[in-house]
C-alpha angles and dihedrals in degrees: 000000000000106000094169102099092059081058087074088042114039118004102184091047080051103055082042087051093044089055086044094055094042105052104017095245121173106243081246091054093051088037094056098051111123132201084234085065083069105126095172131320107344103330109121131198107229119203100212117214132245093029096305130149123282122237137193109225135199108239102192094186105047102134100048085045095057087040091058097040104040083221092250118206091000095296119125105222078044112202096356105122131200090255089055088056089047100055079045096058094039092053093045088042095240106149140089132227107240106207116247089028131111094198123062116237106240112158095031095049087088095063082044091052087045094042092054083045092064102038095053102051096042100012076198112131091204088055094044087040102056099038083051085056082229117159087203125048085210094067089061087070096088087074117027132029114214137218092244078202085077129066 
């Protein structure tokens, strides 16, 4: 999924949607990342959502990220909100249609995007699983559906 185009138009949603896309991080998870996460350099501790498995993540712009969002109250992406990442990804197209479902996915189609990444280069659930940061393999399948021929 093509994000460049929100770089012209809105830098800081940008750098939210490209974390999101590397490491298939739910919009709550970026959002709540706090400078106070900081381990060294820019190497960041990320507290992952629903009792999965923390991760410790690798933020490259990190500089140009807290210069554009003032870091209010501690928080990287400073004020951005989740509702701000969403208009983004409907006016840049950037959603899915879930079936069975009136509403599109915006902000989660990037953990989609990551999830089928994932499943179509190793089609292994450990692997999906655990790069999820999921506890249970039944909760990936949201997202992927496996061969049950394979592991």
């Amino acid at each position: 999924m093509n994000i460049t185009p929100v770089k012209q138009y809105n830098e800081l949603v940008y750098y939210i949607m490209e974390l999101q896309q590397i490491y298939g991080l739910r919009i709550s998870e970026v959002l709540g990342l706090k400078e106070s996460d900081r381990i060294a350099g820019n190497s960041f501790y990320c507290k992952i959502l629903k009792n999965g498995v923390d991760k410790v993540i690798i933020i490259n712009n990190i500089d140009r990220i807290l210069k554009l969002s003032n870091a209010t109250g501690g928080f990287i992406f400073g004020s951005v909100n989740s509702t701000t990442v969403h208009r983004c990804c409907l006016k840049f197209g950037l959603f899915i249609n879930k079936a069975g479902r009136k509403r599109r996915a915006t902000t989660h189609v990037f953990r989609n995007e990551f999830a089928n990444k994932i499943h179509t280069q190793f089609n292994d659930v450990n692997i999906t699983k655990d790069l999820l940061s999921h506890k249970s393999k039944k909760s990936q399948e949201y997202y992927v559906k496996f061969d049950k021929n394979k592991k």
